[in-house]
CHARMM internal coordinates of N, CA and C (Angstrom, degrees):
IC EDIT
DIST 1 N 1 CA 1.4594
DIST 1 CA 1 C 1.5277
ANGL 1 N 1 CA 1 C 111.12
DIST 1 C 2 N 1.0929
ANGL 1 CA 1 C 2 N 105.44
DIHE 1 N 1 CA 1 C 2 N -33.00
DIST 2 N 2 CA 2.0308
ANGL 1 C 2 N 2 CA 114.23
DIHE 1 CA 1 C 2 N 2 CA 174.76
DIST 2 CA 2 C 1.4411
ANGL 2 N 2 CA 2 C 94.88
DIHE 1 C 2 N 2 CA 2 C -50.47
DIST 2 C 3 N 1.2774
ANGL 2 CA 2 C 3 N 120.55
DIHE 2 N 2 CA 2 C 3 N -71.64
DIST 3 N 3 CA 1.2976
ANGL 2 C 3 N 3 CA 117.63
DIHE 2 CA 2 C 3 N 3 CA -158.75
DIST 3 CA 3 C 1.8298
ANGL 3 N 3 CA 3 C 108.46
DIHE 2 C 3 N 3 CA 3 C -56.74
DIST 3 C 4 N 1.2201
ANGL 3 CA 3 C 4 N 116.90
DIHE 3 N 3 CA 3 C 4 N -24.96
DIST 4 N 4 CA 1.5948
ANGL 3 C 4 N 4 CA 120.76
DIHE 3 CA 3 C 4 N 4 CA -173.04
DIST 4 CA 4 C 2.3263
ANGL 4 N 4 CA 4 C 90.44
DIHE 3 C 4 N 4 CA 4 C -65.24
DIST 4 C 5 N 1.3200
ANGL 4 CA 4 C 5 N 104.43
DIHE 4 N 4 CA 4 C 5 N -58.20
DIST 5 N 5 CA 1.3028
ANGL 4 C 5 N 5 CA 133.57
DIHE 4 CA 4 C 5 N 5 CA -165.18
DIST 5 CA 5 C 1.9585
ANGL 5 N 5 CA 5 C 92.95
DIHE 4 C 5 N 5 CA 5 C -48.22
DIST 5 C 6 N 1.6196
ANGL 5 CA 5 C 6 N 119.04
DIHE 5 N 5 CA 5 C 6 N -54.25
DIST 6 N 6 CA 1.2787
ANGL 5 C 6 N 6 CA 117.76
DIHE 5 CA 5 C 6 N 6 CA 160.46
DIST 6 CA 6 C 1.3223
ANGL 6 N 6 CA 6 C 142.84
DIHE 5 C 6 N 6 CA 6 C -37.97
DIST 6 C 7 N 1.4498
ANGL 6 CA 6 C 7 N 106.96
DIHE 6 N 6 CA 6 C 7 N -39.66
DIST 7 N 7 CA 0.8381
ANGL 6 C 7 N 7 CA 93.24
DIHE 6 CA 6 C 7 N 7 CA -168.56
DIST 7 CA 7 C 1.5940
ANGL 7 N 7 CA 7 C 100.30
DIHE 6 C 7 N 7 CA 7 C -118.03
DIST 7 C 8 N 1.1165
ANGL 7 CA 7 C 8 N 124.22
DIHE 7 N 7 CA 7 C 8 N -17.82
DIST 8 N 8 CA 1.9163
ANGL 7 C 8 N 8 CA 115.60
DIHE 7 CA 7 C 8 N 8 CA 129.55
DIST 8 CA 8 C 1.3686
ANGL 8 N 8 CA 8 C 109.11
DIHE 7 C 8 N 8 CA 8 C -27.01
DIST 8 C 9 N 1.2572
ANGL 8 CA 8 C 9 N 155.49
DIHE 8 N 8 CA 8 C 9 N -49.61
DIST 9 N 9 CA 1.3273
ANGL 8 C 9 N 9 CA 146.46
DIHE 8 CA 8 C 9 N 9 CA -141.31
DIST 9 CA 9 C 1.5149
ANGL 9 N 9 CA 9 C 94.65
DIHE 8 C 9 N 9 CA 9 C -112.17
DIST 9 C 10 N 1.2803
ANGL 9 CA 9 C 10 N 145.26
DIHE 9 N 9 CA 9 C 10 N -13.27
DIST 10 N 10 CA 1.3414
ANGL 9 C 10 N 10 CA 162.70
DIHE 9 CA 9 C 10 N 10 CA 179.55
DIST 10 CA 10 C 1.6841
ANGL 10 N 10 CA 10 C 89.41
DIHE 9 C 10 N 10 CA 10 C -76.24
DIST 10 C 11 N 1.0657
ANGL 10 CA 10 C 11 N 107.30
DIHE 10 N 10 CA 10 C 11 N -94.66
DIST 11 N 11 CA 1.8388
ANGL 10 C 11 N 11 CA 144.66
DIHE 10 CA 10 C 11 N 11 CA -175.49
DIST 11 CA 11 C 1.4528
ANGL 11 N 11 CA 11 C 93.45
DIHE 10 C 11 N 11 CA 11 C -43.54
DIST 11 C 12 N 1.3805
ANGL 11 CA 11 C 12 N 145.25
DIHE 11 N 11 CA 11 C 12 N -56.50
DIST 12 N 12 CA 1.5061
ANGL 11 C 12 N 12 CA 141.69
DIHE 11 CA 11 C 12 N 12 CA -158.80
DIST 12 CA 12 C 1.7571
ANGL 12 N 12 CA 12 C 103.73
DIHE 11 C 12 N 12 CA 12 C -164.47
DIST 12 C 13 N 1.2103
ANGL 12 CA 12 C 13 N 103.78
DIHE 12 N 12 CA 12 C 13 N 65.13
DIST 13 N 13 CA 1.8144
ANGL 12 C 13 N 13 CA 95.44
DIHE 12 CA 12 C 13 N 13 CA 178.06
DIST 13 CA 13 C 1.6431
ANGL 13 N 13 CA 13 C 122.47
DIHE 12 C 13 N 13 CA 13 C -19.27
DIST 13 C 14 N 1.3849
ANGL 13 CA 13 C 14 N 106.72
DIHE 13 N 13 CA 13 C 14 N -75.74
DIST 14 N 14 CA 1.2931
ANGL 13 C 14 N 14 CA 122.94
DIHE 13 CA 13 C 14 N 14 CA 166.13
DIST 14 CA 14 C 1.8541
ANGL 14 N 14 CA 14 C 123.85
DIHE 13 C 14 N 14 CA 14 C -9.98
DIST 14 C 15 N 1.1405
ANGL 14 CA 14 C 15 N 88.28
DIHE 14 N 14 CA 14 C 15 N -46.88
DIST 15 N 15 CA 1.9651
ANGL 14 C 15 N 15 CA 99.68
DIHE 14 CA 14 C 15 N 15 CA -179.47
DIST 15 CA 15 C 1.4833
ANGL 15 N 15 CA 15 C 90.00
DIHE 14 C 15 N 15 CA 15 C -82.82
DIST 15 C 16 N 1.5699
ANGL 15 CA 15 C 16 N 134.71
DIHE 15 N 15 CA 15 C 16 N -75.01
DIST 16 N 16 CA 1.4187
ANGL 15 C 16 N 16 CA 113.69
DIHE 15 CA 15 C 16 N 16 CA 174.95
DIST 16 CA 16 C 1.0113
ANGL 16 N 16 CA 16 C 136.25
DIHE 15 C 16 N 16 CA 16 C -22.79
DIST 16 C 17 N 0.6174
ANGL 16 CA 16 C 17 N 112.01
DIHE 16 N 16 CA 16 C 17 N -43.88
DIST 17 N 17 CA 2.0406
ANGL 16 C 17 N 17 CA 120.35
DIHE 16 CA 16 C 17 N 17 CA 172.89
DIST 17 CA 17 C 1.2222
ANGL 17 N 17 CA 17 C 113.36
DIHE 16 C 17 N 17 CA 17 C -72.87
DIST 17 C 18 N 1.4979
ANGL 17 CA 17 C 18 N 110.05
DIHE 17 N 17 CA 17 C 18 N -54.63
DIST 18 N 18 CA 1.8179
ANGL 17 C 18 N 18 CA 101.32
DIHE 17 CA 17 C 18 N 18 CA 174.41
DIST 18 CA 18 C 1.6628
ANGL 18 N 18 CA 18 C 105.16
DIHE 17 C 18 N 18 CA 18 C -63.54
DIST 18 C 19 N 1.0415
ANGL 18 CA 18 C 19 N 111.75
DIHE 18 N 18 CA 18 C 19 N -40.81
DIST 19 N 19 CA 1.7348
ANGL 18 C 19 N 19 CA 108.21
DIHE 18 CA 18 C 19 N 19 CA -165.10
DIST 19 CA 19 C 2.1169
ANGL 19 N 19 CA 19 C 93.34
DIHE 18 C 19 N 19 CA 19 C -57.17
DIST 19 C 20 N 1.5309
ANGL 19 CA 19 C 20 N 109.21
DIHE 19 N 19 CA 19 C 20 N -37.38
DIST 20 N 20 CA 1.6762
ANGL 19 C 20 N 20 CA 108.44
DIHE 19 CA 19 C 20 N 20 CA 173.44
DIST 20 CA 20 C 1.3715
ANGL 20 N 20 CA 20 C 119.53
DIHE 19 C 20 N 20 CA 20 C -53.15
DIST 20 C 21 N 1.5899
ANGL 20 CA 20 C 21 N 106.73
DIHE 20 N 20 CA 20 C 21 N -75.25
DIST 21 N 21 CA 1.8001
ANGL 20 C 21 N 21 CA 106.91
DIHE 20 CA 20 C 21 N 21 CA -179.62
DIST 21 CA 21 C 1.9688
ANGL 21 N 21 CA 21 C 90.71
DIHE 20 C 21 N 21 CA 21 C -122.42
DIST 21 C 22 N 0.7584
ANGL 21 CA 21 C 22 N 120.26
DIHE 21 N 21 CA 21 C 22 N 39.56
DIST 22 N 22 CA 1.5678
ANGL 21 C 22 N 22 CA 101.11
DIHE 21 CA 21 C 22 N 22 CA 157.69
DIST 22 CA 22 C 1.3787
ANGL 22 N 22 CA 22 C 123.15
DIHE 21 C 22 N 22 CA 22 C 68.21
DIST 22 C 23 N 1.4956
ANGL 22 CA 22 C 23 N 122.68
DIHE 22 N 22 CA 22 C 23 N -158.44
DIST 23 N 23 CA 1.5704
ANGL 22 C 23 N 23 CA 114.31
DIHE 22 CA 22 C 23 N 23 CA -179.04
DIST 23 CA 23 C 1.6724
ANGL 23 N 23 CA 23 C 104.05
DIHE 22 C 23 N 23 CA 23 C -91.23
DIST 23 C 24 N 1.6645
ANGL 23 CA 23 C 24 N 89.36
DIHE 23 N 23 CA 23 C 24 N 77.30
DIST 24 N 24 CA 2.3095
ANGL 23 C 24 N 24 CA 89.14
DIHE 23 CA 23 C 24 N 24 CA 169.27
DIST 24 CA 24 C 1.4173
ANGL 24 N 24 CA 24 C 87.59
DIHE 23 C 24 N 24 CA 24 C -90.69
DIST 24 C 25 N 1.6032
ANGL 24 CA 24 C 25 N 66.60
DIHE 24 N 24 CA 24 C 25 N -150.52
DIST 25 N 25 CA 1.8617
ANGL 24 C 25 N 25 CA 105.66
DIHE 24 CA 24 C 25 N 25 CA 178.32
DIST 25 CA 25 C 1.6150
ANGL 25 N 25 CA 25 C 104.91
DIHE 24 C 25 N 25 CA 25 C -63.47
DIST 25 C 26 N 1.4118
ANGL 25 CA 25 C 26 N 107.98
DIHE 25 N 25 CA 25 C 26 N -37.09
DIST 26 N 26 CA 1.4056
ANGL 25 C 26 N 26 CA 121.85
DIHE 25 CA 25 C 26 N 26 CA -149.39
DIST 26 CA 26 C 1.7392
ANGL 26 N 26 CA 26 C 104.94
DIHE 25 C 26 N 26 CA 26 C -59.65
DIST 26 C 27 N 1.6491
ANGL 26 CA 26 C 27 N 90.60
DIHE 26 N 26 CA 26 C 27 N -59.63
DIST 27 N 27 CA 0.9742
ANGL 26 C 27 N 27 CA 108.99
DIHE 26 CA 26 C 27 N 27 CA 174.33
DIST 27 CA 27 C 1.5285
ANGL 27 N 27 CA 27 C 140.49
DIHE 26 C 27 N 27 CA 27 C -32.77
DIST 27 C 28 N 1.4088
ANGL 27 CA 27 C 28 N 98.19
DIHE 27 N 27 CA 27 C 28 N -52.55
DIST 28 N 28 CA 1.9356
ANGL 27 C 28 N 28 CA 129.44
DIHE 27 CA 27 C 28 N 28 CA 168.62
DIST 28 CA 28 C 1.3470
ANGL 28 N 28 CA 28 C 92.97
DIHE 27 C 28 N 28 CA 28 C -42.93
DIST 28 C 29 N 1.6400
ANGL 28 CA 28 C 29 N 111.87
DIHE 28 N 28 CA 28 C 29 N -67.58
DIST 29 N 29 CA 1.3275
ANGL 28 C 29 N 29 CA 118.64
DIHE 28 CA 28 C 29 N 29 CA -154.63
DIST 29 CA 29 C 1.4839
ANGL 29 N 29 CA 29 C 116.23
DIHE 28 C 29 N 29 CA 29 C -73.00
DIST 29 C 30 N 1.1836
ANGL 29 CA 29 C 30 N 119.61
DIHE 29 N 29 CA 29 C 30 N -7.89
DIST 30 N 30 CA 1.8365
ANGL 29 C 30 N 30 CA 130.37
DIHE 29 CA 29 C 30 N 30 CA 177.33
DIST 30 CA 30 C 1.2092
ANGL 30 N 30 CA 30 C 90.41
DIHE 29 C 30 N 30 CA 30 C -90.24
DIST 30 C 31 N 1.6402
ANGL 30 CA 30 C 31 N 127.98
DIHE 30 N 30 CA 30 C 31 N -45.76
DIST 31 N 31 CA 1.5352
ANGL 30 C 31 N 31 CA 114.71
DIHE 30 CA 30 C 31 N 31 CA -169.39
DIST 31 CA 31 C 2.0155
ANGL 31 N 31 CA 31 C 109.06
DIHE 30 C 31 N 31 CA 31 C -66.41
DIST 31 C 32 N 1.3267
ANGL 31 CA 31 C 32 N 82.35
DIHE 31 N 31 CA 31 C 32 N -26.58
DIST 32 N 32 CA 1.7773
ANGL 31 C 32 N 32 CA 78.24
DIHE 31 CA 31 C 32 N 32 CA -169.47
DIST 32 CA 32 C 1.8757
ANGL 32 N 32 CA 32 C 95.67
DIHE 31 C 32 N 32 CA 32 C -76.35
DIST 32 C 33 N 0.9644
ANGL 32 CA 32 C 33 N 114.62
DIHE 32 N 32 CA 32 C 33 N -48.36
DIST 33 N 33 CA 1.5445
ANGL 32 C 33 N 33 CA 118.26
DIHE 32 CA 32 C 33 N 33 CA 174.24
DIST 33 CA 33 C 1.7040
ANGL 33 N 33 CA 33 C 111.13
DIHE 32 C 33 N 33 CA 33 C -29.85
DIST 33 C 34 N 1.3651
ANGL 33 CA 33 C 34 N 83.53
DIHE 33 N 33 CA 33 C 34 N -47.54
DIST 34 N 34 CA 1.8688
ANGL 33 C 34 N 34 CA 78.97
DIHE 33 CA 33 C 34 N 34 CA -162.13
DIST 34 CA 34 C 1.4538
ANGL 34 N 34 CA 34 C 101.73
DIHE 33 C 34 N 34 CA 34 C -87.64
DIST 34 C 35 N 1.2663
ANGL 34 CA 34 C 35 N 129.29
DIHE 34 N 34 CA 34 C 35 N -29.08
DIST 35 N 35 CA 1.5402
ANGL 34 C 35 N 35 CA 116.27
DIHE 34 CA 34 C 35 N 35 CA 161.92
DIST 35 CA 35 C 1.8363
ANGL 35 N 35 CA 35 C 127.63
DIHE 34 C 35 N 35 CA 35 C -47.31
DIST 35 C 36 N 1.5949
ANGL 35 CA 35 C 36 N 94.14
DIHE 35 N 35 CA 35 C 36 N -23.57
DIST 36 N 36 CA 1.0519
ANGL 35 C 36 N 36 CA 94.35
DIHE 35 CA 35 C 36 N 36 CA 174.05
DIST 36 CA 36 C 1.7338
ANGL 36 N 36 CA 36 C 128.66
DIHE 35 C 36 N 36 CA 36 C -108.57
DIST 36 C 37 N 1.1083
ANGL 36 CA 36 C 37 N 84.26
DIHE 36 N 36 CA 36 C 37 N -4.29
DIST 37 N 37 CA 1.9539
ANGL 36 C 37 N 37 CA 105.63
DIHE 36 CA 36 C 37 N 37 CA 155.94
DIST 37 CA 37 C 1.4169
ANGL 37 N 37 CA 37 C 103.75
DIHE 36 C 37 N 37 CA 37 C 176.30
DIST 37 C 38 N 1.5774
ANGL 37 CA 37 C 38 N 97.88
DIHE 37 N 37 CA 37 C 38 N 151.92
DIST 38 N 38 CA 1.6496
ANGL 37 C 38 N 38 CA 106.40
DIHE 37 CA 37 C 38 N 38 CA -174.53
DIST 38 CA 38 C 1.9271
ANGL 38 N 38 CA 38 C 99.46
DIHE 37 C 38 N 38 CA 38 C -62.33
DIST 38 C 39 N 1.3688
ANGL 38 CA 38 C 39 N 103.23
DIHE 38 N 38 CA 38 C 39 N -44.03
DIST 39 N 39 CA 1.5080
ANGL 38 C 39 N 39 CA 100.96
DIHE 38 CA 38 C 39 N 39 CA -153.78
DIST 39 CA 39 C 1.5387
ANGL 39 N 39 CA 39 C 112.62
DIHE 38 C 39 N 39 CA 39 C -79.64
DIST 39 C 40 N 1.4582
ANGL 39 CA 39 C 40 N 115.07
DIHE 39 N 39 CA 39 C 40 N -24.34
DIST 40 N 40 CA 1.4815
ANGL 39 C 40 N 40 CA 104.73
DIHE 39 CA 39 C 40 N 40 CA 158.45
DIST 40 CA 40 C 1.5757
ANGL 40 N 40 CA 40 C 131.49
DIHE 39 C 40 N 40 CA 40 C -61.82
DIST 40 C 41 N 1.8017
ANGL 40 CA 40 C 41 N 105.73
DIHE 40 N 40 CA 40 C 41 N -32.39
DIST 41 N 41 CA 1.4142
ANGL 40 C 41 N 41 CA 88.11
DIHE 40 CA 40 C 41 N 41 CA 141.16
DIST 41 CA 41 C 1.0290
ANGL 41 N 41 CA 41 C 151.06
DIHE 40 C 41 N 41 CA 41 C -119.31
DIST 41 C 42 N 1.4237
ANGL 41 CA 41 C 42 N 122.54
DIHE 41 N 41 CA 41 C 42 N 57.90
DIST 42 N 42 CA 1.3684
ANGL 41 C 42 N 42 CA 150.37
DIHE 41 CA 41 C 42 N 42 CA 174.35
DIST 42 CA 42 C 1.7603
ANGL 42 N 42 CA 42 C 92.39
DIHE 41 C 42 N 42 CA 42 C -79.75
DIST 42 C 43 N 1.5435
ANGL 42 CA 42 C 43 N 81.72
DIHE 42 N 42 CA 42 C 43 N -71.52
DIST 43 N 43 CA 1.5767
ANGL 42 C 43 N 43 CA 94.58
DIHE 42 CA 42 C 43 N 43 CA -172.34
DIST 43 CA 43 C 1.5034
ANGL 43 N 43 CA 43 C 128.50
DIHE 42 C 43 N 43 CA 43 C -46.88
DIST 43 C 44 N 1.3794
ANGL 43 CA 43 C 44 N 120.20
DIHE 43 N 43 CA 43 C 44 N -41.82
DIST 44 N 44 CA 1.0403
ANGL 43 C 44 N 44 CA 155.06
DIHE 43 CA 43 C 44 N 44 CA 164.55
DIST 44 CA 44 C 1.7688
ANGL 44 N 44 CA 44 C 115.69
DIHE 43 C 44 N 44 CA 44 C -47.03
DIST 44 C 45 N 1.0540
ANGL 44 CA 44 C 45 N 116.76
DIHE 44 N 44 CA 44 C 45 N -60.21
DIST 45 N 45 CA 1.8596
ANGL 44 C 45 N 45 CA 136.43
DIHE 44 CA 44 C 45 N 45 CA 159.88
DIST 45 CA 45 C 1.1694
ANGL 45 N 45 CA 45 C 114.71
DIHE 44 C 45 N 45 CA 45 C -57.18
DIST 45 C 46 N 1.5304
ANGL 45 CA 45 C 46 N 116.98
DIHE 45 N 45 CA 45 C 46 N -38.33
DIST 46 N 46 CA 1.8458
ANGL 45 C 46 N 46 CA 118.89
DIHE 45 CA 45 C 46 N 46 CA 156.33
DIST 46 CA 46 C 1.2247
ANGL 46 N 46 CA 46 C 116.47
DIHE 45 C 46 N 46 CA 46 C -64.81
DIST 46 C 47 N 1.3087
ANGL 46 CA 46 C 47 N 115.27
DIHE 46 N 46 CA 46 C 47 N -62.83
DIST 47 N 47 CA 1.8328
ANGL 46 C 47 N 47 CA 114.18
DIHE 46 CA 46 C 47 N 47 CA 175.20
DIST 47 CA 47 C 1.3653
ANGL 47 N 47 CA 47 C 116.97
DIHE 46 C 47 N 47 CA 47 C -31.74
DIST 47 C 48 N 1.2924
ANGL 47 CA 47 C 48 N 113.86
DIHE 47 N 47 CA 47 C 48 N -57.67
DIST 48 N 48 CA 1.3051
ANGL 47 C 48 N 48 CA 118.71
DIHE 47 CA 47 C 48 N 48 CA 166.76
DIST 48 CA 48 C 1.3490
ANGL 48 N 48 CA 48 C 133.66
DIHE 47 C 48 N 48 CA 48 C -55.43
DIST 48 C 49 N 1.3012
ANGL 48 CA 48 C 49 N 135.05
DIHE 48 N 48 CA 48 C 49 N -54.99
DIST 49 N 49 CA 1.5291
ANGL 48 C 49 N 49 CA 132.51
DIHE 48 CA 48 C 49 N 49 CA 156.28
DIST 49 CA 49 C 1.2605
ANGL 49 N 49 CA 49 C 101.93
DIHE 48 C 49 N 49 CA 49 C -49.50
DIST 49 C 50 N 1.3239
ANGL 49 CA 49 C 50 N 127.33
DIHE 49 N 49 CA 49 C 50 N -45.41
DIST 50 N 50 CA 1.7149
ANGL 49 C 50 N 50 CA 103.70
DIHE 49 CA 49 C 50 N 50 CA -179.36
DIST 50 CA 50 C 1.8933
ANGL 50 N 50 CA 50 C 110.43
DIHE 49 C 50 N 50 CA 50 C -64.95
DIST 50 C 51 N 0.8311
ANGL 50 CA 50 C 51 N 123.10
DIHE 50 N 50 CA 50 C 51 N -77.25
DIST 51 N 51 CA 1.2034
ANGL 50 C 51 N 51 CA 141.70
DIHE 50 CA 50 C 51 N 51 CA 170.15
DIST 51 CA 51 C 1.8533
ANGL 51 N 51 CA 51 C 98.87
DIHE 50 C 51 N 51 CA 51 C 3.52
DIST 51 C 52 N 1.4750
ANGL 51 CA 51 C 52 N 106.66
DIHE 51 N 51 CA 51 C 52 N -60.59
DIST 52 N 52 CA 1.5507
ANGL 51 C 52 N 52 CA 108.77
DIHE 51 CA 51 C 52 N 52 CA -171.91
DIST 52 CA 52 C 1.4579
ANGL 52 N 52 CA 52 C 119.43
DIHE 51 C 52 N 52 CA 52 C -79.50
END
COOR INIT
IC SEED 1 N 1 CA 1 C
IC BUILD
């Protein structure tokens, strides 16, 4: 399932992360990331699936 969660977080960070823990904090903060560049939250949506 990680690997499904990757490459969601590649393609649309935002859904990676929710598909991880759902509508948190986390989430908000990947969406605001990636509005403000794709690759901070690229990076950001990986940290997180790895992390858990």
């Amino acid at each position: 399932m990680d690997i499904i969660r990757i490459i969601f977080a590649v393609i649309l960070p935002p859904v990676g992360v929710f598909l991880q823990v759902g509508l948190g904090l986390q989430f908000w903060i990947n969406i605001v990331l990636t509005l403000l560049g794709y690759i901070p939250g690229i990076i950001h949506a990986i940290w997180i699936i790895a992390r858990r």
